[in-house]
N, C-alpha and C positions, 0 to 999 in steps of 0.2 A: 504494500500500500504506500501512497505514498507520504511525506510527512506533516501528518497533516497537524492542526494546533499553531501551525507558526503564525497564524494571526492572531484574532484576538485570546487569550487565555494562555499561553502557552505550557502544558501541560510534564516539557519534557527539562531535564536539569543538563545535559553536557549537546549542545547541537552545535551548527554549525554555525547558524547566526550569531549565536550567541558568541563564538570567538574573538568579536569586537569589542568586548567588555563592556557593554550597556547597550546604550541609545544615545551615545554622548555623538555620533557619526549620522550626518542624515542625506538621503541621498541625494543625487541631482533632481531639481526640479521639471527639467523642460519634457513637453508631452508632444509625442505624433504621433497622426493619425497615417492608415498603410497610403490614404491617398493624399496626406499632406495638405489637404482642406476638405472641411464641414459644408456641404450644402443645407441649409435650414429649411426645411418644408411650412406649413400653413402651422400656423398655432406655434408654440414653444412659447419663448420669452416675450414675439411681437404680438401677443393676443391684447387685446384691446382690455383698458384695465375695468373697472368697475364704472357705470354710468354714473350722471349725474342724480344726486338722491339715492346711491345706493344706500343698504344699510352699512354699521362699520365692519360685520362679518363678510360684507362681501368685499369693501375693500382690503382687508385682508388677505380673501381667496385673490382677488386681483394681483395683489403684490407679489404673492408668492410663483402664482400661476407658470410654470414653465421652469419651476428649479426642481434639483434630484439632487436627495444625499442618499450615497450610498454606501452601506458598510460590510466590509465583509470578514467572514471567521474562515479558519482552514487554511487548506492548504494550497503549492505553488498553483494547481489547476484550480481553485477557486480565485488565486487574484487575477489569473489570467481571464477565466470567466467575466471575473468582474471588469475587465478591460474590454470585453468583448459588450457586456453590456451598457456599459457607458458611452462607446462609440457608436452603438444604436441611438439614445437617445441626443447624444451628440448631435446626429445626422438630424435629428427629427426638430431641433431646434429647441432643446433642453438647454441648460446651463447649471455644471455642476455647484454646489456651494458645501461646507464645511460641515453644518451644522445642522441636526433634523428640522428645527425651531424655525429654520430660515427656507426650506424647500418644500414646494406642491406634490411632491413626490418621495415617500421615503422606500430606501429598500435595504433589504437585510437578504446579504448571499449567503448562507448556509451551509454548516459543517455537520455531520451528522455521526463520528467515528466514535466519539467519546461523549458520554452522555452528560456531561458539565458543558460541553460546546451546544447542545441543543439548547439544556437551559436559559443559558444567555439567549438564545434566541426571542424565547418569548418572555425572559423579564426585558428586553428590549420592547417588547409589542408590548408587555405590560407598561412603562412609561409614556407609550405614544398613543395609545389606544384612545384617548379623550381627545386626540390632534383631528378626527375625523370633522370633528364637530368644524374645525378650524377651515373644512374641504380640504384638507391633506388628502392622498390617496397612500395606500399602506399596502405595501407586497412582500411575497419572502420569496426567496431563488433558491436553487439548490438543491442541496442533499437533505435538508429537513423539508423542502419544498416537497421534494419526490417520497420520501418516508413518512408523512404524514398525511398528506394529500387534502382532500376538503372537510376532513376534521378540524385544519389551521380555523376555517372560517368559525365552527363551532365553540374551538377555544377562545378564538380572537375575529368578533363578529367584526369589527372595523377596518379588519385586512381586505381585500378587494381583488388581490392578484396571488394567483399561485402556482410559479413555475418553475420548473426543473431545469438541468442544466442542459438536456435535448434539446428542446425546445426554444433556445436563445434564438435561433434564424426566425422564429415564428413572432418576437416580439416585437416588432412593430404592427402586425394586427392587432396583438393580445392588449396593448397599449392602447391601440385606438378602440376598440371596446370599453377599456375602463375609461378611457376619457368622453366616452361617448354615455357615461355613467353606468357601464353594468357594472353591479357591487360583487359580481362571486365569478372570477376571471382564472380560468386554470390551462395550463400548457404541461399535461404530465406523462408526455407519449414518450418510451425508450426504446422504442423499439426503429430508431429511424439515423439512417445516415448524414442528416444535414446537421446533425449538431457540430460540426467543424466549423459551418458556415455562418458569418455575421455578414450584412453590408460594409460594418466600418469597425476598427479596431480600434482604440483607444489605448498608444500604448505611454506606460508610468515609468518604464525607464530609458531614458536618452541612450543607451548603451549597450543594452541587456534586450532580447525578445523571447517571450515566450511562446511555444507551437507545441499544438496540441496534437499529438499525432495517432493516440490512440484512447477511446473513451471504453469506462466500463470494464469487467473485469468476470473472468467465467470459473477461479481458479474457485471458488465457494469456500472459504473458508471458515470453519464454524463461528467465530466470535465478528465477523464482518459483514457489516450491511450495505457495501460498494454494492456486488452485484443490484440490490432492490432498490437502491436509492441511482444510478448510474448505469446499468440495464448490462446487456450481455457483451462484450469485446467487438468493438467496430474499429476498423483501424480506414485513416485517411488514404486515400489515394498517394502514391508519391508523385507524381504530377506536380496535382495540388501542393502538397508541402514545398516543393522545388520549386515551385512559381512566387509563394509567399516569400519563401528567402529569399528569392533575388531582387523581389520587392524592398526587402530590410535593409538589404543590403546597400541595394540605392539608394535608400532615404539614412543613411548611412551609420547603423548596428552592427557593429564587428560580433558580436556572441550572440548567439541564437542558443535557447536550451528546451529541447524535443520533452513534451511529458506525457506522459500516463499512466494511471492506477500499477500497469506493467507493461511496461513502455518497450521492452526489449519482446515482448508478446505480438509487435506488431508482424503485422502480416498484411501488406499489398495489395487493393483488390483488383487493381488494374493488370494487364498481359504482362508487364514486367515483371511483375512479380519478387519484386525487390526483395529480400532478407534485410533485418533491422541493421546488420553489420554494412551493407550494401547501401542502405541509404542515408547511413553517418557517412560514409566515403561519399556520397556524392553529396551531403549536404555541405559538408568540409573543403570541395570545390568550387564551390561558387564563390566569381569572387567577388573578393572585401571581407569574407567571413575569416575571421580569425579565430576563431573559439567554438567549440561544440562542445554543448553539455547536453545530460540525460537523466531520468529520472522518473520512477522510481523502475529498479531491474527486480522480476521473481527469479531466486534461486533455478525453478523446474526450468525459463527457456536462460539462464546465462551458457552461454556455448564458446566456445573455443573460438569462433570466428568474430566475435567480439575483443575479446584481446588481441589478436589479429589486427583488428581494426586501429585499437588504439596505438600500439606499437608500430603500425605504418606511416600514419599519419599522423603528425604533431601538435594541427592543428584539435583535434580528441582531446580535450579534457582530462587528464590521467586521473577521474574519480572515478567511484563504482559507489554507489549505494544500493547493498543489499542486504535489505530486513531478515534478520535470521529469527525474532519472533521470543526463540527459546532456545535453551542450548541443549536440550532433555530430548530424545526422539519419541521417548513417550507421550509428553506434554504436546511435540510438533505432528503426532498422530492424530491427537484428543481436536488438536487444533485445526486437522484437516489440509496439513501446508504442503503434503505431496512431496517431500522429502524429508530425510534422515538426518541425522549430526553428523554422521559420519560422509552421507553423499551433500551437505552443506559445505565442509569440510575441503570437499574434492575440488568445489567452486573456489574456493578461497586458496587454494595451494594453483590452482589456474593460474586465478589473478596475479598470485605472488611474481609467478613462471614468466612475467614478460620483461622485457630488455629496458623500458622504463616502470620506476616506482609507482604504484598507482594506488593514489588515497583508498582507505573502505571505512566507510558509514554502515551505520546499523540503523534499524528499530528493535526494539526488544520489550515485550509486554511482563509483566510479573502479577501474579496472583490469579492466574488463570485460575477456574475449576478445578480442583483436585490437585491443582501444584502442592510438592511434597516439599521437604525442605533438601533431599537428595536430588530432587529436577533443576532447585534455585542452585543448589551445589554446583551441577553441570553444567548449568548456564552462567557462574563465574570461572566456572573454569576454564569454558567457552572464549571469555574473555582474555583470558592471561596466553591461550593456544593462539589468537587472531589477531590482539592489540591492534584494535581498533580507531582508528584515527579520530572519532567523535561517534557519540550515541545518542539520540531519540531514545526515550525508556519511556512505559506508560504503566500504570497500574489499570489492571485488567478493567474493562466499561461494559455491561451486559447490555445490547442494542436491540433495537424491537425485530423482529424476522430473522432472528438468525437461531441456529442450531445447539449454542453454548447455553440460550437460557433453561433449556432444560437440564442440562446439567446437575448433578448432585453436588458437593462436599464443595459448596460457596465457599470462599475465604471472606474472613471481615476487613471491613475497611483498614481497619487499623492495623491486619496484619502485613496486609497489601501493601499498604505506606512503609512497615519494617522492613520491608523485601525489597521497596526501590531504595531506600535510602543506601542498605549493604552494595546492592546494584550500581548504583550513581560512584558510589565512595570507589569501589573497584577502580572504573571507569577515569576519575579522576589520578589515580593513582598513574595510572596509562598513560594518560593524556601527559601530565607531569614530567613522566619520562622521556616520553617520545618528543615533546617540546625540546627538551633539555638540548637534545642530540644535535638540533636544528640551527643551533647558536653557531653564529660565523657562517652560514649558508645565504647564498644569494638567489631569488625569485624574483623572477617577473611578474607584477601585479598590473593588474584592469583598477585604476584607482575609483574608486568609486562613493567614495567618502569624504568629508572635510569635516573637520572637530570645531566646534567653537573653540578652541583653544589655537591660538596661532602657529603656524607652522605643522600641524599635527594632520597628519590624512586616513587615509587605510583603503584598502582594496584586497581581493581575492586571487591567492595563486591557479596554478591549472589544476592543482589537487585540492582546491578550496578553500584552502587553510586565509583565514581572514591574519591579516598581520595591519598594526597601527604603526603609522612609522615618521618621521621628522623629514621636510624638505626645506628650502630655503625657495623653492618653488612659487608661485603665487595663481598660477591656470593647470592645474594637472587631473581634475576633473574629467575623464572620458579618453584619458590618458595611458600607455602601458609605459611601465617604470620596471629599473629594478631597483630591488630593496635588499639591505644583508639584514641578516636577523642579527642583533644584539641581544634581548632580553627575551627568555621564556616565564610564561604563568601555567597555572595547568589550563586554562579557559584562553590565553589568547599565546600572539606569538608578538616581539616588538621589535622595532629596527630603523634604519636610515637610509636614505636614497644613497644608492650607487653611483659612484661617478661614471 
């Protein structure tokens, strides 16, 4: 799966973002669109405001008329979601603003993995829920969009829109219905190939793009509600993907990062019939692109010709993020993941096997049903066998549709929390070391960062590793730098621009 929580709530203690040692680094601001301007259709911001004699509730509805705030939880493929639906309403002659208080439109994109990420959902619609009155319109997207369906309306009669992340190409009707005032507006079909496709993209970083190249997910895994919130494995055409990058490319995005629930799962429906190894090589050719990334890989299709890939070509990203879940083959039975510790194992001695170093990320759940304290054994020992370059850890979430809740021999909350914390602590232990070693080593970073503190930056290597580092620089913004490392922490790395 992929990682999901790195928006709002963040549920996990050692990841990747987090390597930056806060929120003190914020990123570049500047947005484009794939066509580099907004055509605005009828209505949006130029709708005529309240007449003369309205009352003061309508000019209210007038002022606001034609704004969106939109917030989203989860993960890389929900912010990219949510970029795809912002450039809808973009087109439509929306205009985004900061704050719900201040927009005719509020939305909430939706995370559905862990069941504190729902929550939030609806004490969000709990705070807004009396803005109806105000003619706000009130919708949710997503993965709780599609896992809850028109019971939303039941819990939260004020909501008006309820759509899935299929369904994104279909929102500009779904839109024009509720603007047209129907109050119970849903888009919950998964079963359909255009969810790749938006009219207009909205993208958030000047640098960075995200493509989604494969939606949904078939592997069933007992504690996962992907398959029924995100429907069954649809993979993009590569055409399509290859036409979008050279798009980005022109409007000029050196990194492009390919995602899916199981993104190495992809499978081509066109006569080429690309292999996912085959279409990081050709997306790696296009030029202007400097960078390729991936995410999230299932253990069952990592293959041989993946490493291949990276090792050929430089422009590959040298990360792998692959969720190993548990380190217990028991516990990876119980949980339905389709392989063993041992055939986990054989993935990771792969990866080792290539002629460049190549970062590994994890997920790892704790307190599954029936976790023993000989399974958590395994799965720190797991840790000390793979040292891990950073970890996502969750304590086990029991989700609506899936196979775990029936389950026997529940753990308590409390014990679950004991379990991450030994987990986490591991983990750090790792990280510490493995930092250590890095001191006096020189990378090249994508800067992407500026610290309120003067002189202070930070950017991502090709192995992800976030380092904060010293320039005498003043534009290096969207820049590649090298940097040596001087100082390690267990959570970050630190350093100075290379002459």
């Amino acid at each position: 799966m992929l990682n999901c929580g790195l928006g709002m709530g963040k549920a996990f203690d050692i990841g990747l973002e987090r390597l930056t040692g806060g929120s003190e680094f914020s990123i570049g601001s500047s947005v484009t669109t794939k066509n580099q301007s907004i055509t605005k259709n009828e209505g949006g911001s130029t709708r005529a405001a309240a007449s003369a004699g309205a009352s003061e509730l309508d000019a209210i509805r007038g002022a606001l008329r034609g704004t969106f705030f939109l917030e989203t939880f989860g993960c890389q493929m929900n912010d990219h979601d949510s970029e795809k639906v912002a450039g809808v309403l973009l087109s439509r002659g929306y205009t985004q603003v900061e704050s719900p208080e201040s927009a005719s439109l509020i939305l909430y994109n939706t995370c559905s993995i862990r069941e504190k990420a729902a929550q939030k959902v609806f004490s969000r619609l709990g705070e807004f829920g009396l803005k109806q009155d105000e003619g706000r319109i009130i919708g949710v997207l997503g993965c709780v969009a599609q896992q809850e369906g028109e019971e939303i309306f039941k819990r939260a009669p004020w909501v008006s829109l309820v759509c899935g992340s299929a369904s994104y190409s279909k929102l500009p009707e779904l839109l024009a219905q509720v603007e047209a005032g129907n109050q119970r507006v849903t888009g919950l079909d998964t079963d359909t190939d255009e969810t790749f496709e938006t009219p207009v993209t909205r993208r958030d970083n000047p640098w960075r793009a995200y493509l989604t190249i494969i939606e949904g997910c078939d592997k069933a895994c007992s504690y996962c509600v992907v398959p029924y919130t995100r429907g069954r494995e649809r993979s993009r055409a590569s055409d399509s993907i290859l036409r979008e990058v050279r798009q980005l490319a022109d409007l000029g995005y050196s990194e492009v990062q390919l995602l899916g629930q199981t993104v190495n799962s992809y499978a081509d429906p066109t006569a080429r019939k690309m292999r996912f190894s085959e279409l990081l090589l050709a997306v790696a050719d296009e030029p202007g692109i400097r960078r390729v990334r991936f995410t999230t890989s299932h253990p069952r299709d990592f293959t041989q010709d993946i490493v291949d890939a990276i090792d050929a070509q430089p422009k590959l990203c040298n990360h792998v993020h692959l969720p190993v879940q548990s380190g217990s083959t028991r516990v990876l039975r119980a949980m339905q993941r389709t392989y063993s510790r041992e055939e986990y194992l054989e993935k990771i001695a792969m990866i080792r096997s290539a002629r460049r170093p190549i970062g590994i990320t994890t997920d790892i759940i704790v307190g599954f049903p029936g976790e023993t304290d000989e399974d958590l054994a395994e799965t720190l020992s797991l840790l000390d066998v793979v040292r891990y370059d950073a970890m996502f850890s969750f304590k086990y979430s029991p989700r609506p549709h899936t196979p775990s809740l029936a389950m026997r021999d529940v753990i308590s909350e409390e014990e679950k929390g004991r379990r991450l914390a030994v987990l986490q602590e591991k983990q750090r232990e790792i990280q510490t070391a493995r930092h250590s070693t890095m001191v006096g080593e020189a990378f090249e970073l994508l800067v992407s960062g500026k610290s309120r503190r003067e002189n202070q930056w930070s950017g991502h290597t090709s192995c992800h590793r976030v380092i904060n580092f010293s320039s005498q620089e003043t534009a290096l913004l969207g820049k590649y730098v090298q940097v040596r490392v001087t100082g390690a922490t267990p959570n970050s790395l630190v350093g100075e621009q290379a002459p």
